[in-house]
C-alpha positions, 0 to 999 in steps of 0.5 A: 689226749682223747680225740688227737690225732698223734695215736690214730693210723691215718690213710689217705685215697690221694697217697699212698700212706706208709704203714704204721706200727701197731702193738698186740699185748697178751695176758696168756701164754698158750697162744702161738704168734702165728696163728694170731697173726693170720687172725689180726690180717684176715680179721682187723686188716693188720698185717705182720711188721716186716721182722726177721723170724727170730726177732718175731719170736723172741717178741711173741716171747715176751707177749708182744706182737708187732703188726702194721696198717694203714687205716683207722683203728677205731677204739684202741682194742677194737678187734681183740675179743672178736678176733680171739672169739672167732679164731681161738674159742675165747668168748667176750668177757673171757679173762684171757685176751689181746691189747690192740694199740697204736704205738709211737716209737718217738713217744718218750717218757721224759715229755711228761712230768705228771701223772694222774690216777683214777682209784676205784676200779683204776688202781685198785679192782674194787669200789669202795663205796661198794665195799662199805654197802656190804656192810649194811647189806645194800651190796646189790643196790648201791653197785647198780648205782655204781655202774650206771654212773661210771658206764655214764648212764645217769645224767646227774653224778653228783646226785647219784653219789648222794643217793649212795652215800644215804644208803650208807647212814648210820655206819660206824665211821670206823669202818672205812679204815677197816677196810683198809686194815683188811687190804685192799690189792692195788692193781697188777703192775701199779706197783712197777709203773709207778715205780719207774714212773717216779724214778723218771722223775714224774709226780703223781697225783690221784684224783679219785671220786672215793672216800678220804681215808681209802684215797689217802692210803692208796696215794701213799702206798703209790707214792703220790705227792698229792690227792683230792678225793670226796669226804663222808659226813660223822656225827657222833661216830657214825656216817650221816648218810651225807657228803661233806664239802664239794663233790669231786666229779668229773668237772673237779677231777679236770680241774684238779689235773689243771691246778696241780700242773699249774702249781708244779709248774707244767702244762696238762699236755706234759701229763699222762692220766689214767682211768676207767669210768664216765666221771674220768672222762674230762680229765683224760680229755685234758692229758696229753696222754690218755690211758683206760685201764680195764675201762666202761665202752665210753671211756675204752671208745675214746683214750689213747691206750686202753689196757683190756687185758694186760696189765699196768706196766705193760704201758711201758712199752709204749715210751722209747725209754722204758720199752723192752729191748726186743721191741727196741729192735723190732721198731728199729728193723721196722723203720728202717724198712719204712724209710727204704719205702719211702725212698723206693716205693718198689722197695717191698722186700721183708726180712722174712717171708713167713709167720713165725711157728712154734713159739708161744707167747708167754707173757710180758718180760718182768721189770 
């Protein structure tokens, strides 16, 4: 839940906090734990989990590193393109990057029983609204509305989609399912998270600001029992230019995660939403787990979890059920040293004494 404290490293001038466990995620291959590490420490003041080396390598793998503090993180990625900029030649905006998050080894994915998705931009990497202007060659224009709203820029959504929508007059009603018979991609790793999802008995819902036929079949393809989504206006086969019906915005997507979790008869704080732009705010708000993917500053600046960079599935790794065996391990050896602290506050003694060299990361374990 956006604002809680269970995700946030806390530190205290009274005591001495016990560090916490902080998860790295990479989207590349061709970098080295160690020096990764050294950046992480001199950089963002994270310091390397106490891991015996091997385990450390077999974690970095997999694309993961295991890091701990004591003090607020701020943003869940907060550091990333920095640190990358400054030690590895990475500008900001480069494709390759870090994922820098809080990691609770007690979250299990069986506390949740609903899962809301954002579409455009979330589930798919486009916007279909964007995708339609194309076709009347108002491609530059309604993207820029696009983004003003989904950065938050604009005070009135609801009147920046009907500008859109206008723009979009006189387009023959057959073109929304065009696109989709031309495919639309989902995201990398939807189809796994959402697969496992489903299988741990989750439902899945999406609640998108998108057009009917697209929202439809894209909660289709994820296996989603439910959607709610907005409806373009036909007369005579062509679009009006106008919005049928209610506008889903940001108030409706919070009530929608509401009356779906009421219906099936669950609470907001059993659900776990996903998004990427301002008019997901409200209803990250209300999840018990929120989670930006790819998102704007605001939304990135608030979640739970943000992916930046890795994808989908990576935030399996964040649920004691689903995570890969190696960081099962690696949250194991780091807890029990945790508790020895705790008992013995002279108790400083690693595993291992140095950073792990020579071992690449390659990327997360296939699921």
């Amino acid at each position: 839940m956006i604002a809680s404290t269970r995700n946030t490293l806390q530190s205290s001038a009274a005591t001495e906090a016990q560090p916490h466990p902080v998860l790295i995620q990479t989207n590349f291959c061709k970098l080295e734990a160690a020096p990764l590490l050294a950046a992480l420490e001199r950089d963002c003041g994270l310091q390397p989990a106490p891991l015996p080396i091997g385990l450390r390598d077999r974690l970095a793998g997999e694309g993961m590193l295991l890091v701990q503090g004591d003090r607020p993180l701020g943003k869940a990625h907060r550091g990333s393109d920095r640190v990358l900029a400054a030690n590895f030649g990475r500008p900001p905006g480069s494709p390759e990057g870090i994922d820098i998050n809080p990691l609770d080894p007690e979250r299990r994915l069986a506390s949740f029983k609903l899962a809301a998705f954002d579409m455009d931009s979330t589930l798919i990497p486009i916007e279909c609204i964007d995708e339609l202007a194309a076709l009347v060659g108002r491609t530059r224009e309604v993207a820029a509305l696009t983004q003003a709203a989904m950065l938050g820029e604009v005070s009135d959504y609801d009147e920046s989609l009907r500008q859109r929508s206008a723009l979009l007059a006189d387009l023959p009603a057959e073109s929304l399912q065009q696109l989709i018979d031309r495919g639309i991609a989902l995201n990398p790793g939807v189809e796994q998270l959402t697969r496992v999802l489903r299988a741990a008995g989750l439902r899945l819902i999406v609640l998108s600001g998108g057009f009917t036929p697209v929202v439809a079949h894209i909660a289709a393809r994820i296996g989603a029992l439910a959607y709610e989504a907005n409806e373009l206006e036909v007369r005579e086969g062509l679009l009006s230019g106008k919005l049928s019906g209610r506008i889903l915005n940001a108030k409706y997507k919070a009530h929608y995660l509401h009356s779906y979790a009421r219906a099936w008869d669950t609470t907001p704080d059993a659900t776990i939403a996903f998004g990427d732009g301002a008019n997901d705010l409200l209803m990250l708000a209300q999840a018990g787990l929120s989670i930006a993917y790819r998102a704007k500053p605001i939304v990135a600046a608030q979640a739970d979890l943000c992916l930046g960079y890795a994808n989908f599935d990576a935030v399996l790794e964040h649920f004691a059920e689903t995570r890969s065996r190696t960081l099962g391990e690696a949250l194991e050896v780091f807890q029990t040293f945790r508790a020895r602290q705790a008992t013995d506050p002279g108790h400083n003694t690693h595993p291992s004494t140095e950073h792990s060299r020579g071992t690449p990361c390659s990327g997360p374990p296939a699921r």
